[in-house]
N, C-alpha and C positions, 0 to 999 in steps of 0.2 A: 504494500500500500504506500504510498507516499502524502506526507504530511501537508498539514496546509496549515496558513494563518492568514487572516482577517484584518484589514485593515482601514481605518478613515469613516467608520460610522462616529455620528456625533447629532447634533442637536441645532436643525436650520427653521427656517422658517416656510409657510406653505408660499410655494411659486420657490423654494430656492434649488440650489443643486449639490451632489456630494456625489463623492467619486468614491465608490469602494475598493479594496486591492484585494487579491489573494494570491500570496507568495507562497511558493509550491517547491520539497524538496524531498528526497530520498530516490527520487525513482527517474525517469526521462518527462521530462513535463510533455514533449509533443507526440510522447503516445496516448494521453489521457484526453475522451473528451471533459470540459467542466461544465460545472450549472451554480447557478445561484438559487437559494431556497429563503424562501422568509417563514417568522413562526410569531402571528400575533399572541397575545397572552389569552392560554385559556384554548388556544386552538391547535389546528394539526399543520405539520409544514407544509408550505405550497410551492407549486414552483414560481420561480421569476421570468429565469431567460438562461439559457444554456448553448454552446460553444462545441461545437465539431474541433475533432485535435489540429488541424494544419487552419482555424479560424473560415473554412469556407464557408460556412452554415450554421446558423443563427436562428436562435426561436424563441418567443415571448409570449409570455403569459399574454389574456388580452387584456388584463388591468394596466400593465406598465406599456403593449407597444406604441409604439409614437413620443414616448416619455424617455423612458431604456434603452440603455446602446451595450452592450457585450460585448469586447474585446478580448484578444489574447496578446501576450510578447513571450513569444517563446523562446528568446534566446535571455530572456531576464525570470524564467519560468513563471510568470503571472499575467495572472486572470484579473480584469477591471469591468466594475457597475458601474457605470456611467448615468444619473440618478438626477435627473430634471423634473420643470413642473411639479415639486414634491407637493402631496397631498397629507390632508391630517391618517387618514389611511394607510397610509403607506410606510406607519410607525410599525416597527416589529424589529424582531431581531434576525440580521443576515448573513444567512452559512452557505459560502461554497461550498463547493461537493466536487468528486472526480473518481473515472473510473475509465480503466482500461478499454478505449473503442476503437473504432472503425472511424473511417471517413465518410463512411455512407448510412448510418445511422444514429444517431446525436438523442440520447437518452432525456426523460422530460420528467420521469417518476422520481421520488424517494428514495425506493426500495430499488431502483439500478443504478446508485452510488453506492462507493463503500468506503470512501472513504470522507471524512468530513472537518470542518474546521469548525472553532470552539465557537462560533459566531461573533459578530459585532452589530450593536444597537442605533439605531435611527429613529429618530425622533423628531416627528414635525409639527410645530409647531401654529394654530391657528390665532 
């Protein structure tokens, strides 16, 4: 499995922006595809937007598209949320995830990660 950390959640206001990171190490970062998950309090994880391993293909929840942008750098092994228009909604707490794939199909569940990061909290503020 390889390791992940979370980085850059914090406490903006509704309409602002925050960029999250996930720095990724133990394993080859551009064999994994990744995904991003949120978990409001009291509920179950959801997905957000998740990343094909060579960044060709990209997929988003339909809460965040149009808002959300998913990046990769795979020579710096990290995954970025790129996190506009924030809404009061859109508070939760958000965990990368990653798991050995393909290029031709880019995992959207929970349960097809396995590996995961301790989260970082978002907070917006109306």
């Amino acid at each position: 499995q390889v390791q992940l950390v979370e980085s850059g959640g914090g406490l903006v206001q509704v309409g602002g922006s925050l960029r999250l990171s996930c720095a990724a190490s133990g394993r080859t970062f551009s064999d994994y595809n990744m995904g991003w998950f949120r978990q409001h309090p009291g509920k179950q994880r959801e997905f957000v937007a998740a990343i094909n391993r060579n960044g060709g293909t990209t997929y988003y929840a339909d809460s965040v598209k149009g808002r959300f942008t998913v990046s990769r750098d795979n020579a710096k092994n990290t995954v970025y949320l790129q996190m506009n228009s924030l809404k009061p909604e859109d508070t939760a707490v958000y965990y990368c995830a990653a798991v050995a794939g393909s290029y031709y199909y880019t995992q959207t569940r929970t349960y097809e990660y396995d590996s995961w990061g301790q989260g970082t909290q978002v907070a917006v503020s109306s």
